[in-house]
N, C-alpha and C positions, 0 to 999 in steps of 0.2 A: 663829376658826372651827375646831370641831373635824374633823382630819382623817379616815377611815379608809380602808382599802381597799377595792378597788375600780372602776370606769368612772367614776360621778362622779366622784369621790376625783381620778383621772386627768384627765379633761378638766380639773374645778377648777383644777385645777396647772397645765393650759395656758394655759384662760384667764384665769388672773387676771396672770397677767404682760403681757398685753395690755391699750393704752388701749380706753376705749369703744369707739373707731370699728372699729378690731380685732376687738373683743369681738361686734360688732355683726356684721361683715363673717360673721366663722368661726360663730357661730350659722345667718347666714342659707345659706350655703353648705352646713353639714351637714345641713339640712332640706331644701334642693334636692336635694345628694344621694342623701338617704334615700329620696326618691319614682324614683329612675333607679336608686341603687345599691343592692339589698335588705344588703348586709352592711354598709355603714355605719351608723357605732352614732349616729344621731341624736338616740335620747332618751337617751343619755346628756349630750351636747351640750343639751340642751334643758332638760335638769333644771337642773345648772352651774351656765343660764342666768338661770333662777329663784332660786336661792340668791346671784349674784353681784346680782342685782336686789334683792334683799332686804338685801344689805348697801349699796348704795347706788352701785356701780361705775357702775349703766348704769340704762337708767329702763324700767322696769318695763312701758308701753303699747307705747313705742318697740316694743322687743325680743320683745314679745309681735307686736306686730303684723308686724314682718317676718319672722319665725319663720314664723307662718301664711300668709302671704303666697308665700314663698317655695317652703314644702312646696310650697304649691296648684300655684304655676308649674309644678316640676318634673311634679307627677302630670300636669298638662296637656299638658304637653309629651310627656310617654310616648304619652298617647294622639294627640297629633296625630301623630308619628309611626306611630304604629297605624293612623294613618285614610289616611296619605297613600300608605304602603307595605306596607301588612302584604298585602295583597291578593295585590301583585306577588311577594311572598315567597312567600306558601305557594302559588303557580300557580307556583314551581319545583322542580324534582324533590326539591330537600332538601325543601324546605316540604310537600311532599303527605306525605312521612316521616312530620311532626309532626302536619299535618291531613288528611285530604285534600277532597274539596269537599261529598261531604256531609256529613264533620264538621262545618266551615265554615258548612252550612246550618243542623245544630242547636247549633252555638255563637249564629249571628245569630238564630236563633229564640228560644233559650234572655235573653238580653240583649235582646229586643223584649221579651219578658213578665217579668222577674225582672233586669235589669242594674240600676236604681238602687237594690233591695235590696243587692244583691249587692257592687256599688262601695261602698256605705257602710260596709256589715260588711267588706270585705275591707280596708277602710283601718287597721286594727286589728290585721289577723294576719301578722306578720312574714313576710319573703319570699314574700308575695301582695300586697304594697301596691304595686308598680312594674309586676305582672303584669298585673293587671285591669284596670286602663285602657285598656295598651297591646291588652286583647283587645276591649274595647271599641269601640277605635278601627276594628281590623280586622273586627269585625259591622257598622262603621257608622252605632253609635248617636250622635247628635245630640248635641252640644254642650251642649244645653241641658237632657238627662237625663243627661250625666257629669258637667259642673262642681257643680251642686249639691250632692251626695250625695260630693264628693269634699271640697268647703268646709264642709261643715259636718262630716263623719268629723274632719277634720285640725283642726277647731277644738275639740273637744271632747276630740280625743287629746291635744295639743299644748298645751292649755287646764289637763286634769287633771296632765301633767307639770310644767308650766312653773306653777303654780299651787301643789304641794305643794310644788317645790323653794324656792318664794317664802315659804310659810307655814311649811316648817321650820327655815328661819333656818340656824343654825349645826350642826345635825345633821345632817349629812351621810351617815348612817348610816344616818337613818327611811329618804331617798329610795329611795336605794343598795338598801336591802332593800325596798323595794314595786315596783320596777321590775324588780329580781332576780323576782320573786315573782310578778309581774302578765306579766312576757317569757316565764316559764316557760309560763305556764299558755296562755297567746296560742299560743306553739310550738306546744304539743301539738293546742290546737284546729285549727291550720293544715294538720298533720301529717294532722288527721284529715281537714279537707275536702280535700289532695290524694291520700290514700287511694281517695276518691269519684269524686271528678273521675278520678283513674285508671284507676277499674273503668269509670267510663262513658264513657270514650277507650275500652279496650279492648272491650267492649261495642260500641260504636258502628263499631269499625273492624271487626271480624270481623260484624256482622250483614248482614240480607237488604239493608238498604236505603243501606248505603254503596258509591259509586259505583264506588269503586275496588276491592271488596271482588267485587260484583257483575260488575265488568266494563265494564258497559256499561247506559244506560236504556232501556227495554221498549221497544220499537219500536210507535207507534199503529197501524201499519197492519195488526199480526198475524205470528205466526208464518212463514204460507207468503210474504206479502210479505219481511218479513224475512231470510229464506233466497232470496232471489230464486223462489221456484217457487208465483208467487201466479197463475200463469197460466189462464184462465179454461178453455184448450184440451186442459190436463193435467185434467181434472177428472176424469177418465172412466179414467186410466191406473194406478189401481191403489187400493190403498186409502189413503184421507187420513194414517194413521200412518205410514207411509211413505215420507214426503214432509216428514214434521217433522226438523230439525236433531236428531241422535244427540249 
């Protein structure tokens, strides 16, 4: 197998000194991690794992299937901690920092009309694959609009990796450089959508309709209720401007 430099090249070397069950174990590991810890380099681990499959170390369905399997856990796992805590996070004063509640309303509004887009494509863009979920969780969405779009992203990422490392056999080199090349180009898309998402945090935090921004929500009962001086007896005591909060 020809060597070259490089993260394949790397992992390769680690795992090939490992039996199967090893082999098996630290594949499935790097793919959990990779849905919890955005800087773990999983596809490099995943490629490896296709090239040691193709020389015949480990079998091929096996290793594919816990691979995806495992991602999946992890991404789930983010979000169920999302769903079980994230609430109680950002109702504390660090957390209003990052959200505050009517952010929180057009984050859950935003994931009621566009989340299973959104999870699908973000499973692709490096250090947004561990975030989405986990904000999913904390809008609330359902189960059964995140696991989908989170299973099929991770099998078609995990699918096209573990798939060329399988079909390139001994060139270690092709992989090496289409994942060099396909990580770059994913970066900068990522780059761009938290650009976006930036502008429309800051956006949303300085506008009329965030709560925290405002202050406080409009009172139904009116102005002069509001101000305590809704009184029917003052009515007669001067002119209504007057009488409004300065």
């Amino acid at each position: 197998m020809r060597v070259a430099d490089g993260p394949i090249a790397a992992a390769l070397a680690q795992l090939s000194e490992l039996p199967a069950a090893g082999i098996h174990a630290l594949l499935g590991a790097g793919a959990f991690l990779e849905s919890v810890i955005p800087p773990v380099p999983g596809d490099s681990f995943i490629g490896a794992g296709g090239l040691l499959a193709a020389a015949g170390a480990i079998n091929p369905v096996v290793a594919f299937v816990l691979i995806w399997g495992m991602n999946l856990l992890g991404a789930v796992w983010v979000y169920r901690l999302g769903l079980r805590y994230g609430a109680k996070a950002f109702a504390s004063p660090v957390g209003r920092l990052i959200l505050d509640p009517g952010q929180l309303d057009r984050l859950s509004a935003f994931y009621e009309r566009r989340g299973v887009l959104a999870i699908f494509f973000a499973r692709f863009l490096p250090g947004l694959r561990a975030v989405v979920p986990a904000f999913a969780g904390v809008s609330g969405l359902s189960a059964w609009r995140v696991v989908p779009p989170l299973a099929v992203a991770s099998l078609i990422w995990y699918g096209v990796i573990f798939g060329l490392g399988f079909w390139a056999g001994e060139n270690v080199a092709v992989l090496d450089e289409f994942l060099r090349h396909a990580n770059r180009l994913l970066l900068v898309l990522a780059m761009v959508v938290l650009v976006i998402v930036g502008w429309f945090w800051k956006r949303s935090r300085s506008g009329p309709n965030s709560r925290v921004a405002s202050g406080a929500d409009a009172s139904p009962e009116g102005p002069e209720e509001a101000a305590g001086t809704g009184d029917p007896d003052d009515a007669d005591d001067g002119p209504r401007s007057s009488r409004l909060p300065v």
